[in-house]
KOLDRENBA-309617 format. One line per 5 residues: number of its first residue (from 0); their letters; for each residue x, y, z of N, C-alpha, C, O. Coordinates in steps of 0.001 Angstrom, whole numbers. Example, Ala and Ser with C-alpha at 12.3 -4.5 7.8 and 13.67 -1.06 7.14 Angstrom:
<pts>
0 = as = 13190/-5690/7800/12300/-4500/7800/13200/-3300/7800/14236/-3319/8465 | 12850/-2250/7080/13670/-1060/7140/12900/30/7870/13409/1138/8039
</pts>
This chain:
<pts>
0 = xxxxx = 24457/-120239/6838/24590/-118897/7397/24892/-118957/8891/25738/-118264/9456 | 24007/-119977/9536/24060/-120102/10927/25632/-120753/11164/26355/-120264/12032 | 25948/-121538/10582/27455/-121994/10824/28475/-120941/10631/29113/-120463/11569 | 28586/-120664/9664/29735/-119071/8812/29720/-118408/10080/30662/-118469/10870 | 28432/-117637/10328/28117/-116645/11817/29102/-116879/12651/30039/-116119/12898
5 = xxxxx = 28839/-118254/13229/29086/-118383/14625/30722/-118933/14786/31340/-118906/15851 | 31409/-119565/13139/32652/-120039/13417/33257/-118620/12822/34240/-118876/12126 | 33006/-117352/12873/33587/-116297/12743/34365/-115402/13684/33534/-114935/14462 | 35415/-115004/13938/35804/-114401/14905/35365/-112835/15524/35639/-112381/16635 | 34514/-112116/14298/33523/-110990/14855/32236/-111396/15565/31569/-110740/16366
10 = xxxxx = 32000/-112873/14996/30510/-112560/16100/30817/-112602/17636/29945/-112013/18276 | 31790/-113123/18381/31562/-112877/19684/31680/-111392/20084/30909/-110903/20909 | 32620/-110711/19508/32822/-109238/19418/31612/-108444/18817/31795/-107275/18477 | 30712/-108872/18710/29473/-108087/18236/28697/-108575/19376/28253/-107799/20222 | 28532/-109766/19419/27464/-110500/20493/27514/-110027/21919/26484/-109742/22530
15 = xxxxx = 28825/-109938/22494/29052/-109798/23721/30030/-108495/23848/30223/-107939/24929 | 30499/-108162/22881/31718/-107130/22903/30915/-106119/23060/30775/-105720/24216 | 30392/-105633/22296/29330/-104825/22319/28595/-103990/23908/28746/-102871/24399 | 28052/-104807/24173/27039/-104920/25507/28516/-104740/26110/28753/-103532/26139 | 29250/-105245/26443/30320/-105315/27636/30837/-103732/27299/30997/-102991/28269
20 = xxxxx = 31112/-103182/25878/31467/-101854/25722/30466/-100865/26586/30928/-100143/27469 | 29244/-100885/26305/28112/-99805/26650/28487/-99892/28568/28405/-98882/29267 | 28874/-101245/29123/28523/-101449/29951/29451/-100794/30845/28983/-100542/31955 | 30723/-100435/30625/31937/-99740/30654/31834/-98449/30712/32805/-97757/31018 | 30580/-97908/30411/30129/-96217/30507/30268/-95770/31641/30200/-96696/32450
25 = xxxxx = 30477/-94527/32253/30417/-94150/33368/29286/-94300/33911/28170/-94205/33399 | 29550/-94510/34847/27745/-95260/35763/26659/-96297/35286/25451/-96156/35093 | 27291/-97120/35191/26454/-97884/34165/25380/-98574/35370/24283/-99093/35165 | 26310/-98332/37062/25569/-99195/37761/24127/-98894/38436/23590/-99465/39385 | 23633/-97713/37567/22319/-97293/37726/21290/-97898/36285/20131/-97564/36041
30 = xxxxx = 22125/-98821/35533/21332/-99221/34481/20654/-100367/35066/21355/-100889/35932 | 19464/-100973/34881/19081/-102061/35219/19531/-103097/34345/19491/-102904/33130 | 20101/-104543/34977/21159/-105619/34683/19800/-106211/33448/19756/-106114/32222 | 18988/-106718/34279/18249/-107511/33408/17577/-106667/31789/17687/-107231/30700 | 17034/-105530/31921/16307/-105038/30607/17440/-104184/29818/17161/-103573/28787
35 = xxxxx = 18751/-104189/30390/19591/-103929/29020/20563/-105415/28918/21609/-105321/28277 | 20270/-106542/29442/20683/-107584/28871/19448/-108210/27734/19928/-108495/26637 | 18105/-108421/27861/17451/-108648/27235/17505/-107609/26035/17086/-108049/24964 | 17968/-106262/26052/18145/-105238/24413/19243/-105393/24091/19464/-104925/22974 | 20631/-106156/24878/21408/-106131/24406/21323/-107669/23408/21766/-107580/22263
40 = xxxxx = 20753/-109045/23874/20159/-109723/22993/19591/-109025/22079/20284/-108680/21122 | 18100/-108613/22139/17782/-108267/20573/17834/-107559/19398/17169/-107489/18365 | 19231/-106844/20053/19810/-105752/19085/21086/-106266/18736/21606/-105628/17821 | 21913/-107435/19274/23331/-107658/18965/23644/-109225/18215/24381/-109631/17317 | 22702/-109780/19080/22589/-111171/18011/22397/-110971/16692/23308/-111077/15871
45 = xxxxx = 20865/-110582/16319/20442/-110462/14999/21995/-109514/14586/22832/-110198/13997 | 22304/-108356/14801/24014/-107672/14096/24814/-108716/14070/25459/-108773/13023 | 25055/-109699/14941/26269/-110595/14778/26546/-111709/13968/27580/-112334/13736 | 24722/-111872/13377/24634/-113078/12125/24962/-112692/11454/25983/-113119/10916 | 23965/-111041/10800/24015/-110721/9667/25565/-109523/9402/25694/-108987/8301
50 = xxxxx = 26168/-109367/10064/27641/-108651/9656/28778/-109598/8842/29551/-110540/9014 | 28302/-108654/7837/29811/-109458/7091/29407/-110578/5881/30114/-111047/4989 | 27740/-110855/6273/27077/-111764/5537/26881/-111634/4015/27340/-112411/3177 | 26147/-110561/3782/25656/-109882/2270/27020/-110324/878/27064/-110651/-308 | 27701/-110118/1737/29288/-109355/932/29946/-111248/1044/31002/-111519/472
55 = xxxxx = 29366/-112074/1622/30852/-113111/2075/30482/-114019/596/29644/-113735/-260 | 31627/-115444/660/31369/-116146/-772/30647/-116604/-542/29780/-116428/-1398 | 30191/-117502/553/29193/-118712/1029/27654/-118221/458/26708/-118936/127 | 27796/-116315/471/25846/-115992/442/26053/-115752/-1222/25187/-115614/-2086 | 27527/-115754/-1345/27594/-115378/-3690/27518/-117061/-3874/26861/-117476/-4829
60 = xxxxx = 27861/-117567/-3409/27448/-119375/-3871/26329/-119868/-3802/25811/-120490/-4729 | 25715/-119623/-2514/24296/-119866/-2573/23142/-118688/-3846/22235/-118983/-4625 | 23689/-117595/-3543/22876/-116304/-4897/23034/-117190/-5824/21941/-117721/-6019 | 23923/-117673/-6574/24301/-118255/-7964/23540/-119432/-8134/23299/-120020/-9188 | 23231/-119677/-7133/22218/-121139/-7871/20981/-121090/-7920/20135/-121622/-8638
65 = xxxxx = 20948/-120130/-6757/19339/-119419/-6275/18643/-118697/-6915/17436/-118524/-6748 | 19707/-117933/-8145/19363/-116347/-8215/18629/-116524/-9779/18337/-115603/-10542 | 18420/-118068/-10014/18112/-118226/-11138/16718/-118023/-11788/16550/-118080/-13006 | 15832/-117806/-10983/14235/-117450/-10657/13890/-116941/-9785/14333/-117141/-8654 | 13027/-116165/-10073/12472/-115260/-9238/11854/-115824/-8099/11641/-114915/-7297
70 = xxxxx = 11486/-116877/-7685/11042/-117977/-6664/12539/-118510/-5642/12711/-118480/-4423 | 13266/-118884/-6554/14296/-119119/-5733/15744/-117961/-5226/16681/-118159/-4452 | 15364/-116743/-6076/15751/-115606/-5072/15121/-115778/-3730/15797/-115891/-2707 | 14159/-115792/-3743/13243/-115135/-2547/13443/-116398/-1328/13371/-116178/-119 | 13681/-117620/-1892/14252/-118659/-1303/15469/-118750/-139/15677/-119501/814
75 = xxxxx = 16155/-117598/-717/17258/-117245/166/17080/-116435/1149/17405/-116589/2326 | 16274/-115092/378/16345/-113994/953/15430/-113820/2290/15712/-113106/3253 | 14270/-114630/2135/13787/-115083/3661/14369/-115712/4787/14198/-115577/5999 | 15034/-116367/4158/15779/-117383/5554/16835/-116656/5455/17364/-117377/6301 | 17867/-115701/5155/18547/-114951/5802/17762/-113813/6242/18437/-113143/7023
80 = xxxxx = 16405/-113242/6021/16409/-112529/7191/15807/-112976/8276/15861/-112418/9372 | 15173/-114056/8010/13722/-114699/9081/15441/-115169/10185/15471/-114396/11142 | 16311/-115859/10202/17422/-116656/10642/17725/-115246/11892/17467/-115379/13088 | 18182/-114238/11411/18752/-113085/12623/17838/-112622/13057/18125/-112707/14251 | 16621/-112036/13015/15484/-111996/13529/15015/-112999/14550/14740/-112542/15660
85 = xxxxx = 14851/-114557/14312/14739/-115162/15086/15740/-114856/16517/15462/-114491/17660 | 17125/-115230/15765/18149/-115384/16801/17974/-114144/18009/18625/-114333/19036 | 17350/-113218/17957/17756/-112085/18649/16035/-111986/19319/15757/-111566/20442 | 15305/-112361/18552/13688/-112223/19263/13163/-113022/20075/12377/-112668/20953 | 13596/-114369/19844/13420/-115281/20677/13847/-115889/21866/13148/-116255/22812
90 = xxxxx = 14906/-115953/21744/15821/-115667/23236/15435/-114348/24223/15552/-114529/25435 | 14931/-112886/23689/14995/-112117/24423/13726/-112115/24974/13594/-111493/26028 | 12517/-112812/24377/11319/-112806/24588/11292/-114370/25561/10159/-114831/25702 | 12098/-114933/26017/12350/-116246/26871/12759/-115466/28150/12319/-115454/29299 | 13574/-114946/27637/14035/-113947/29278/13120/-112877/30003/13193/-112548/31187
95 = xxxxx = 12118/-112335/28903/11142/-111795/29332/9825/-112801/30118/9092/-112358/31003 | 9768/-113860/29698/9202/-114623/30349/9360/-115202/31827/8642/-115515/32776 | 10955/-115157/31420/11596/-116039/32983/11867/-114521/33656/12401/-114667/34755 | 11683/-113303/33364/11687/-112298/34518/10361/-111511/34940/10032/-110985/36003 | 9704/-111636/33657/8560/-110714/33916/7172/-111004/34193/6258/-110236/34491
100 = xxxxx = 7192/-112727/33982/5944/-113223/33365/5061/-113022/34950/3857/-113164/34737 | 5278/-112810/36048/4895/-112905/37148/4184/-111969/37188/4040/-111339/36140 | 3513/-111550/38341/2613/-110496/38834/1791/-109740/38094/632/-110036/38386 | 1833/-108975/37343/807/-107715/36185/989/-108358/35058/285/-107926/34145 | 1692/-109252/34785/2053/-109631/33671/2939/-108338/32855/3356/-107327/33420
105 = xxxxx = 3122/-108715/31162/4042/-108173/30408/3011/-107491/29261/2062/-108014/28678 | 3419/-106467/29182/2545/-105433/28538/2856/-105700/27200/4031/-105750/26837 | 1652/-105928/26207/2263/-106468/24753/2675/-105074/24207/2232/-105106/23059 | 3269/-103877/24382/4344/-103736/23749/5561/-104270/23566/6267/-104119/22569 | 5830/-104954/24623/6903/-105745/25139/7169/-106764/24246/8308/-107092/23913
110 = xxxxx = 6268/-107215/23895/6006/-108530/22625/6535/-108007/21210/7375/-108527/20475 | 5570/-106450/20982/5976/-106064/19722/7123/-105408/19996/7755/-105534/18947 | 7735/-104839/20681/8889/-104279/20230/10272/-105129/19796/11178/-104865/19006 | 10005/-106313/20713/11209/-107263/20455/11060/-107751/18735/11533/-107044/17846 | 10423/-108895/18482/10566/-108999/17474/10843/-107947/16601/11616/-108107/15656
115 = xxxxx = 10319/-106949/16812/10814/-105639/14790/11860/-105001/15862/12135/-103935/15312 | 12406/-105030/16755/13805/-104457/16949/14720/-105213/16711/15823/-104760/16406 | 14493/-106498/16791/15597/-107157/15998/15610/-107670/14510/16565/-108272/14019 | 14365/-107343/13804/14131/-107032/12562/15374/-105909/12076/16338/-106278/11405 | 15213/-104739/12451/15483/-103514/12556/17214/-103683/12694/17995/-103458/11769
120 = xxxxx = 17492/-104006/13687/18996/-104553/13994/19752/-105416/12868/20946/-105262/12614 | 18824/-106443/12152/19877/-107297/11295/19286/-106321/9849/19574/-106962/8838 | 18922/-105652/9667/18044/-104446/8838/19532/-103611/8751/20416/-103685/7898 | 19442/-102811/9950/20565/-101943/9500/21838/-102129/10184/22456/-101202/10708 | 22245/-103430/10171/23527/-103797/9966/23565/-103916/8950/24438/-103179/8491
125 = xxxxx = 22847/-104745/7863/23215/-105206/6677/23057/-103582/5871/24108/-103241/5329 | 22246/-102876/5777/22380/-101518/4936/23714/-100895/5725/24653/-101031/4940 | 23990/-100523/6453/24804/-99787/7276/26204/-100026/6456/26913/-99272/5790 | 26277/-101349/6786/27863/-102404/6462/27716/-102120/4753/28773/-101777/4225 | 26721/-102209/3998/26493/-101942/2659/27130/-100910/2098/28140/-100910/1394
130 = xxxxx = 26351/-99893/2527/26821/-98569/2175/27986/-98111/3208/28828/-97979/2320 | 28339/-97939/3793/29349/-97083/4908/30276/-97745/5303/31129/-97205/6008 | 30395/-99426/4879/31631/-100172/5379/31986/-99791/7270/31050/-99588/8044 | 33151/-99766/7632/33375/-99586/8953/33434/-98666/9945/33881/-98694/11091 | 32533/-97291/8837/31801/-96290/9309/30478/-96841/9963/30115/-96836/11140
135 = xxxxx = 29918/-97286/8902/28485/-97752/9056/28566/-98808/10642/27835/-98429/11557 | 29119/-99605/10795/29645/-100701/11737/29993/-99758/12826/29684/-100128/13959 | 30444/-98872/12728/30711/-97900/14492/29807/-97213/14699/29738/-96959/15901 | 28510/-96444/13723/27522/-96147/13690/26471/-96937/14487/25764/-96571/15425 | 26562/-98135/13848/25393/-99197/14386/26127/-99089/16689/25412/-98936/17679
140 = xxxxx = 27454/-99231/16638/27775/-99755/17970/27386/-98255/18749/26893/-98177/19875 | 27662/-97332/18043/27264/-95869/19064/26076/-96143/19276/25818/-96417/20448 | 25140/-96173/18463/23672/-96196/18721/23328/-97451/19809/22236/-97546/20369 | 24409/-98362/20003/23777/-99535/20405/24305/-98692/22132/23557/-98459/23081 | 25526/-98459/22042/26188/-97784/23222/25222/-96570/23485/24899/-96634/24671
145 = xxxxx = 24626/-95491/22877/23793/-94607/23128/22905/-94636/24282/22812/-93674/25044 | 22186/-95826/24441/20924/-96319/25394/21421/-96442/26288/20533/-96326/27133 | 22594/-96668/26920/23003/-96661/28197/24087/-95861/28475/25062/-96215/29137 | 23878/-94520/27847/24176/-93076/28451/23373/-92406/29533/22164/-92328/29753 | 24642/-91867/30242/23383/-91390/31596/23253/-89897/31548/22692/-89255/32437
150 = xxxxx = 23960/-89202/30141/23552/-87717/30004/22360/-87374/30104/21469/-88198/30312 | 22081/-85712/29930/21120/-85454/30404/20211/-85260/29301/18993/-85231/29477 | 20827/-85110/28021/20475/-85257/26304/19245/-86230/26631/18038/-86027/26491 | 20181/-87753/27284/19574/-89028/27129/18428/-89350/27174/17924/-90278/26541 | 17708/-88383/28173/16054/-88789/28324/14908/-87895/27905/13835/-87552/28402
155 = xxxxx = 15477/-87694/26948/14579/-86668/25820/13884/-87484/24761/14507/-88348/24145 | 12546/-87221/24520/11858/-88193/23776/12694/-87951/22626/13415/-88941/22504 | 13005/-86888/21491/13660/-86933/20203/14867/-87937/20447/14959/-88947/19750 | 15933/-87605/21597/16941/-88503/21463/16721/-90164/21538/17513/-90936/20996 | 15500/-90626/22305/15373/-91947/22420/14215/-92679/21045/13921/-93872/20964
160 = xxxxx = 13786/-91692/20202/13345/-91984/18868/14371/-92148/18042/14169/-92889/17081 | 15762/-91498/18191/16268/-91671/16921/17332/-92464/16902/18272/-92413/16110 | 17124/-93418/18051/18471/-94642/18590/17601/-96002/18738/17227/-96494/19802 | 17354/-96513/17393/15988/-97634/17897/17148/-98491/18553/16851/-98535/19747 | 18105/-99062/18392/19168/-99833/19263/18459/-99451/21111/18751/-100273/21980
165 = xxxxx = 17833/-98565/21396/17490/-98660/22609/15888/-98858/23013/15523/-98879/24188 | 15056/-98989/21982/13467/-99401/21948/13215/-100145/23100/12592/-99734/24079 | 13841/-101535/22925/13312/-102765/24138/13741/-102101/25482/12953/-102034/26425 | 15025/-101606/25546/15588/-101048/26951/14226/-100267/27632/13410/-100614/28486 | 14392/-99135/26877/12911/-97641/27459/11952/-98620/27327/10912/-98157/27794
170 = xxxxx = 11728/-100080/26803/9716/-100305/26839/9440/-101107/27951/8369/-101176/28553 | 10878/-101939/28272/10671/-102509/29499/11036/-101256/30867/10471/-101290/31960 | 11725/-100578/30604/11762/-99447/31682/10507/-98379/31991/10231/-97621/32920 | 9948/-98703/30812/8456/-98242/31176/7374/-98856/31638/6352/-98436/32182 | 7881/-100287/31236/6310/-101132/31609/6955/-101184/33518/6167/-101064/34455
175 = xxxxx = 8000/-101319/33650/8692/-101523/35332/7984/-99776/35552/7700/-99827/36749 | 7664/-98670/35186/7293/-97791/36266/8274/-97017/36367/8258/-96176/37266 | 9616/-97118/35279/11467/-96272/35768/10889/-95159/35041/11607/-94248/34628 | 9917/-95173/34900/10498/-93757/34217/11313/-93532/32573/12516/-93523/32311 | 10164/-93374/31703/11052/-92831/30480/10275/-91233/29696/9445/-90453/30163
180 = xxxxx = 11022/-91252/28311/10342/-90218/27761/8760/-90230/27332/7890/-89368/27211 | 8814/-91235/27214/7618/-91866/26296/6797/-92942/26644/7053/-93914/27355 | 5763/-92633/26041/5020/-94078/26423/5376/-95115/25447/5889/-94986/24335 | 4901/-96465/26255/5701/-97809/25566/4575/-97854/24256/5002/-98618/23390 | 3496/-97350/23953/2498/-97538/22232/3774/-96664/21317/3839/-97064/20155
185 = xxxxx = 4740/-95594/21652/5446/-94628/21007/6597/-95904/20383/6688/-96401/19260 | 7182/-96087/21331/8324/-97160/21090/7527/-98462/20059/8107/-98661/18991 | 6605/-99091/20258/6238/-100050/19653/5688/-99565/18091/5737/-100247/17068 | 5214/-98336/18224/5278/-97627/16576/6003/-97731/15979/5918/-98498/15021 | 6929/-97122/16195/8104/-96572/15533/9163/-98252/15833/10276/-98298/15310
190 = xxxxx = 8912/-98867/16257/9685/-100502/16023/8772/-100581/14667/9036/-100200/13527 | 8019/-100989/15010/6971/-101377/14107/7446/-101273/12320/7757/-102077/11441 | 7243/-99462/12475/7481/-98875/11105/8914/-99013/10688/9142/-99423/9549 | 9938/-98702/11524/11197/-98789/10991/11666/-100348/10359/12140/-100726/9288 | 11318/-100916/11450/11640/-102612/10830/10766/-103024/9819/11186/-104005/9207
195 = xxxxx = 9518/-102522/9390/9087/-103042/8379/9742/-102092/7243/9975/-102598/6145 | 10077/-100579/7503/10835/-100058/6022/12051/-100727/6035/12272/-101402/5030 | 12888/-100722/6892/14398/-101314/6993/14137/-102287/5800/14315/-102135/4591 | 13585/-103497/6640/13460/-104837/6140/13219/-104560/4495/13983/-104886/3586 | 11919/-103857/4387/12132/-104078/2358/13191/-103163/1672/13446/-103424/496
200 = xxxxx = 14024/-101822/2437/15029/-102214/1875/16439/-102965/1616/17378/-102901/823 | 15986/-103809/2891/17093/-105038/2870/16954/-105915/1782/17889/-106541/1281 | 15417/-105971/1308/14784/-107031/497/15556/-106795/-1079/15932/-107583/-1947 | 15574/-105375/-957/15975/-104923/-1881/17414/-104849/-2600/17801/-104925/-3766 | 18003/-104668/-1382/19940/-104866/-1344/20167/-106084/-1746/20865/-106327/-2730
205 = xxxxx = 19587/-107001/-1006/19592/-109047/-1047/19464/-109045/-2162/20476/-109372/-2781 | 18196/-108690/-3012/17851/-108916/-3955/18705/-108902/-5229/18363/-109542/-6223 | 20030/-108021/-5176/20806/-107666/-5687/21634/-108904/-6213/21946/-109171/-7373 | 21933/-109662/-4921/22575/-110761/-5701/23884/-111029/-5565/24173/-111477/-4456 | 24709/-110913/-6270/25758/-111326/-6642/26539/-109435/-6470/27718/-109130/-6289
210 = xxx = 25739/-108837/-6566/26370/-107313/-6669/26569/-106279/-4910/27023/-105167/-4644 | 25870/-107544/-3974/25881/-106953/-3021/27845/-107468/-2458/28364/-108581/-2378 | 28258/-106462/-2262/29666/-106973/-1990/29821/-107353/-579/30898/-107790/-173
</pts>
């Protein structure tokens, strides 16, 4: 999976295309560099493994040998999601270290939101791309582009609940003192809950097999 990903010509265009799009917004130069590079990690990596994955031959070759017991379904279906999850939580939670780890320290929302936002991210890429094809795929990039809008919509608690693509951004902009809608326990909820529903119905799509196209 990790090879397919990375010798693909969409993942750099998800990985970096992405973030460089949002970044292109009008005024972007009031966004802070560092805490929408760390959300743009844990929301674009985990999308850039899992796009394109569900549906390719490499994951119907591996289903077919796998898919033969109920033990060795599940064989697969962990390490493709545990694999984009990692990629996107761990790196962003390294950079949180090498920027934040100093002075007050890092507020463990900060901890929880990363990991289940990039739960959440390779979650609904893979449903998104499922159902909605290259609807679903411009869906996922608005929402990712959303968080670094400087309208005035933007800093309304409803609007920053219903764009988890911007969770890590608002939790580190809250633990810094910038100013958001919400408090950072709000954001780490709602990571929380969405990536754990996402995820089982990813469990569920995977599970599919050979029928997920």
């Amino acid at each position: 999976m990790v090879r397919r990903a990375m010798r693909r010509e969409v993942f750099p265009w998800i990985a970096l295309g992405a973030p460089l799009a949002a970044w292109l917004l009008p005024g972007q130069a009031t966004i802070p560099v560092m805490p929408f590079a760390i959300s743009a990690v844990t929301w674009c990596l985990p999308a850039a493994f899992m796009a394109g994955w569900p549906g390719s031959a490499d994951r119907r070759a591996l289903a077919g040998l796998l898919h033969g017991t109920r033990a060795g379904r599940y064989s697969l279906i962990i390490p493709e999601m545990t694999l984009p999850l990692l990629a996107g939580s761990l790196p962003a939670l390294l950079m949180v270290l090498a920027v934040y780890s100093g002075g007050k320290g890092v507020p463990w929302q900060i901890w929880t939101v990363i990991p289940f936002a990039s739960l959440t991210a390779a979650s609904a890429t893979l449903l998104l791309d499922r159902y909605l094809g290259t609807t679903g795929n411009l869906i996922n990039l608005t929402g990712f582009m959303a968080q670094a809008s400087l309208a005035s919509w933007s800093g309304s608690g409803v609007f920053q609940l219903l764009v988890p693509q911007g969770y890590t951004l608002w939790t580190i902009k809250w633990a810094d003192g910038s100013g958001v809608a919400l408090h950072g326990d709000i954001y780490a909820f709602f990571a929380v809950l969405e990536g754990i529903g996402l995820a089982i119905l990813s469990f569920r799509v995977l599970s599919q097999g050979n029928r997920v196209r």
